[in-house]
C-alpha angles and dihedrals in degrees: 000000000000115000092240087053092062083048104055093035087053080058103053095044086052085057107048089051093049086050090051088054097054102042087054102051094046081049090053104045088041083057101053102040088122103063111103131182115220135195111244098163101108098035093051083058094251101147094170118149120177125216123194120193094206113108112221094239118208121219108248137176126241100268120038151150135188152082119318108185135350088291093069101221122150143240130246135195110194116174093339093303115125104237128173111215114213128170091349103305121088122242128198116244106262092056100048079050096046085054107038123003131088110279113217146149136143125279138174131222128193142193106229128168093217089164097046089219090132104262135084131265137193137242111176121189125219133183112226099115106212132083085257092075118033146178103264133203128220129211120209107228088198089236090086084262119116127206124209111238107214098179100048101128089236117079097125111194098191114105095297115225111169133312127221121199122212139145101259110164092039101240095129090260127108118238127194128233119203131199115202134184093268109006141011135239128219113204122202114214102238090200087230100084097279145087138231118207100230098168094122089058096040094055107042086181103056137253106284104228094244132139092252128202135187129327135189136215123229138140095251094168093037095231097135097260129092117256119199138223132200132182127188139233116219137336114252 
């Protein structure tokens, strides 16, 4: 065979296969135009609303002037101290924040059966960071309907990042495991529908004060027990 020949035959099998993929995937979205996602929060009774301290900041140079949100107040630099300027005081730059600007941060959520009754439940993290705003956790009722659980034991009130739920301690049971702003929180599984915060007796060494982020559970060592990873945000 020519070498023009492998070539051209090389062509036409590329084609053929290019053609194959597209005819399936337009097969395949033609064939699920019907499915549709729909919002069932507020009718499952989960009236969660999360709240996070932390301002959104904008980078800004050292000299500047303008509005800085609808309301169309103005920045000020004095002695080099940020300060926002509203209705004619000064005002430093987490109060203006905690006033007027966007509050965000990051926060998990996971489906956890804590009761072990078959069906899925709900812990939801949140980021005020007082006692005033916690994690909560959900019960499924099994009806599509959801109950907030006020006494869990878990309602961690630190800035909330993610959670991650795993078995940890091997009694059949999940347990949760929650990264703050700061500090984490390892939850026990009480079996009676509450948690114990044994993070002081899990880590003989101390939590580290660090922004935490996510972590994730595995046998890395392939001993029969769960090890656990956790990686950080930022330095602060």
């Amino acid at each position: 065979m020519t070498r023009e020949r492998k070539i051209t035959q090389f062509i036409y099998i590329f084609l053929i296969i290019i053609f194959n993929v597209i005819n399936h995937s337009i097969s395949f979205a033609q064939h699920n135009t019907s499915i549709k996602l729909i919002d069932l929060a507020s009718s499952s009774g989960i009236d969660f609303i999360h709240y996070a301290p932390r301002p959104r900041w904008c980078e800004i140079g050292p000299t500047v002037v303008g509005a800085a949100t609808n309301e169309g107040l103005n920045l000020v630099f004095e002695q080099e101290k940020e300060y926002w300027k509203s209705n004619g005081r000064l005002m430093s730059m987490d109060e203006f924040a905690n006033i007027h600007l966007i509050k965000m941060n990051g926060s998990g959520a996971a489906w956890i059966d804590y009761d072990r009754d078959g069906d899925w439940d709900l812990y939801l993290v949140n980021c005020q960071g007082d006692a005033s705003v916690t994690n909560v956790l959900y019960e499924n009722m099994g009806n599509g309907k959801f109950k907030k659980v006020n006494k869990s034991g878990a309602e961690d009130d630190g800035e909330g990042m993610a959670v991650s739920s795993a078995d940890y301690n091997n009694d059949g049971f999940p347990d949760l495991f929650v990264t703050n702003y700061g500090n984490f929180k390892l939850y026990k599984n009480n079996q009676n529908k509450t948690f114990s915060d044994v993070t002081q007796e899990a880590f003989h060494g101390g939590v580290v004060d660090k922004w935490y982020g996510g972590s994730a559970w595995g046998d890395y060592d392939n001993d029969g027990d769960l090890d656990l990873y956790v990686t950080g945000y930022v330095d602060f």
